[in-house]
C-alpha positions as CSV (number, residue, x, y, z in Angstrom):
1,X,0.7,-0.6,34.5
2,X,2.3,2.3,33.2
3,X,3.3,4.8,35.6
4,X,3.1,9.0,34.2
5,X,7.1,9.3,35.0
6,X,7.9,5.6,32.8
7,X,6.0,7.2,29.6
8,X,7.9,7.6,26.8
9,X,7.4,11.3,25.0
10,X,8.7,12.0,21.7
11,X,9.0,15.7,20.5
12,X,8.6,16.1,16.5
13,X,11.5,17.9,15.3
14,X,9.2,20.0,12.4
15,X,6.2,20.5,14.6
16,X,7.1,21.0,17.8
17,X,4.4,18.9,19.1
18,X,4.9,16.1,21.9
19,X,3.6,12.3,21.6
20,X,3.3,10.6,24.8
21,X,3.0,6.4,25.3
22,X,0.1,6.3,27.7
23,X,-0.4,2.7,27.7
24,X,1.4,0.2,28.9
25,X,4.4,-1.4,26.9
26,X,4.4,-4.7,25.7
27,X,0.4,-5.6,26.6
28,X,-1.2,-8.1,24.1
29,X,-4.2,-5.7,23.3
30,X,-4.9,-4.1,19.2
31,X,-4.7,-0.7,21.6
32,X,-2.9,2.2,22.5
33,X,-3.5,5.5,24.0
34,X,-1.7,8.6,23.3
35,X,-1.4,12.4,24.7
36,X,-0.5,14.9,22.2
37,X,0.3,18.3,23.1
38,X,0.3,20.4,20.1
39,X,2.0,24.0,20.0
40,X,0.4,26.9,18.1
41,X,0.0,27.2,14.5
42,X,2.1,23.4,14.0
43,X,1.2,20.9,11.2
44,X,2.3,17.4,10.5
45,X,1.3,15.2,8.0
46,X,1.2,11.4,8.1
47,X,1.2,10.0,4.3
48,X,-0.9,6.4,5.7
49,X,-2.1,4.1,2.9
50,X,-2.2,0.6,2.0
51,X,-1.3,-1.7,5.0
52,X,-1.4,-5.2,5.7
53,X,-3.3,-4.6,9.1
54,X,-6.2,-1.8,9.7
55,X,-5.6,1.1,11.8
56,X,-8.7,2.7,13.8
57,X,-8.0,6.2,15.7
58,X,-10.1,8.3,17.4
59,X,-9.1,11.5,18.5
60,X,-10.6,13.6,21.3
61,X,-9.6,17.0,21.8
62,X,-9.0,17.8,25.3
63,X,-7.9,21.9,25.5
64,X,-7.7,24.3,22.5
65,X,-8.3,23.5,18.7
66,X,-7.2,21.1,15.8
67,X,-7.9,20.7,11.8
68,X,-7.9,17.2,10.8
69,X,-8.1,16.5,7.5
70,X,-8.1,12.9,5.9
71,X,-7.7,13.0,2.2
72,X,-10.3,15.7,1.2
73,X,-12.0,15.9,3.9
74,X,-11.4,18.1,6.4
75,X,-12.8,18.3,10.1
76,X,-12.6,21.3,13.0
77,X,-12.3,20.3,16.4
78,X,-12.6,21.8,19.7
79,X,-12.7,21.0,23.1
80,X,-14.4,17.9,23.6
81,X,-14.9,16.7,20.5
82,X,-14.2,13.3,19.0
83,X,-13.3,12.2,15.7
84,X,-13.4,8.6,14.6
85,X,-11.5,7.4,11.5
86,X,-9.7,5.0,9.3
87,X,-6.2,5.6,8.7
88,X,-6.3,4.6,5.0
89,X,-5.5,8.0,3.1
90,X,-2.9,10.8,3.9
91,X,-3.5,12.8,7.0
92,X,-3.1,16.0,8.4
93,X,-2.9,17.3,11.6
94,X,-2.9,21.1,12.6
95,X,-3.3,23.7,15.0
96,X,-4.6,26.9,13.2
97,X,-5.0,28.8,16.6
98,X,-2.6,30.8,18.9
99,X,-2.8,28.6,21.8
100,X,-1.5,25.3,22.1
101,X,-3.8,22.2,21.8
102,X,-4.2,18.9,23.9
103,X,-5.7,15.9,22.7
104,X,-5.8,12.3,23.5
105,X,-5.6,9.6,20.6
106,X,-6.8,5.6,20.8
107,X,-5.4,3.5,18.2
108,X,-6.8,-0.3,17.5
109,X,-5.3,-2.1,14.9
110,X,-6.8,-5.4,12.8
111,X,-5.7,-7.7,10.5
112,X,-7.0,-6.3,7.0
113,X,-8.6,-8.7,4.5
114,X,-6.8,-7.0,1.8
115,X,-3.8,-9.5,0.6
C-alpha cells in the first residue's frame, strides 16, 4: 500500500514538471505507475537505448496535451489518449500548449534477450 501523502515527487530542475511514485515501494512486480504533471510549454528528453532489460510504458494523458516523440516518430495526445511503446530509442516529451498537462505513465520491465 502506498498511501497519496508517502509518495515520493521529484520536480525536474529544466522542465519544471513533477514525477510522482504511485506504486508501492519495494513490491516484487515488473511495474510501476506514475503521475506526471507537466507545466506549459516544458520539454525533456530521455536519451533510452540499449539495455540489458526491456522497458514497456504506456502513457495516458489525463488533462491538457503532450507531443511524444520516439526517435522519428512523433505522436499528439490529448485528454484520454493512450500511447503504448518501447523505450528503445531517444525520447521526447513536451507540452506545446499554454496550460499545464496531467498524465499517468505504467512502466513494465523484462529481461531482454539481447546479450
Amino acid at each position: 500500500m502506498a498511501r497519496r501523502e508517502e509518495q515520493p515527487e521529484w520536480q525536474d530542475p529544466a522542465s519544471g514538471y513533477v514525477r510522482r511514485n504511485v506504486s508501492p515501494p519495494g513490491v516484487p512486480q515488473p511495474m510501476q505507475i506514475v503521475e506526471v504533471h507537466f507545466p506549459p510549454r516544458g520539454r525533456v528528453t530521455f536519451d533510452t537505448g540499449g539495455r540489458d532489460i526491456r522497458v514497456h510504458q504506456q502513457v495516458w494523458v489525463l488533462e491538457g496535451a503532450i507531443d511524444i516523440t520516439l526517435g522519428a516518430e512523433r505522436h499528439r495526445l490529448r485528454k484520454g489518449d493512450c500511447l503504448a511503446m518501447q523505450l528503445d530509442r531517444p525520447t521526447m516529451f513536451h507540452n506545446p500548449t499554454r496550460r499545464p498537462a496531467r498524465y499517468a505513465v505504467v512502466i513494465a520491465a523484462e529481461p531482454s534477450s539481447r546479450r
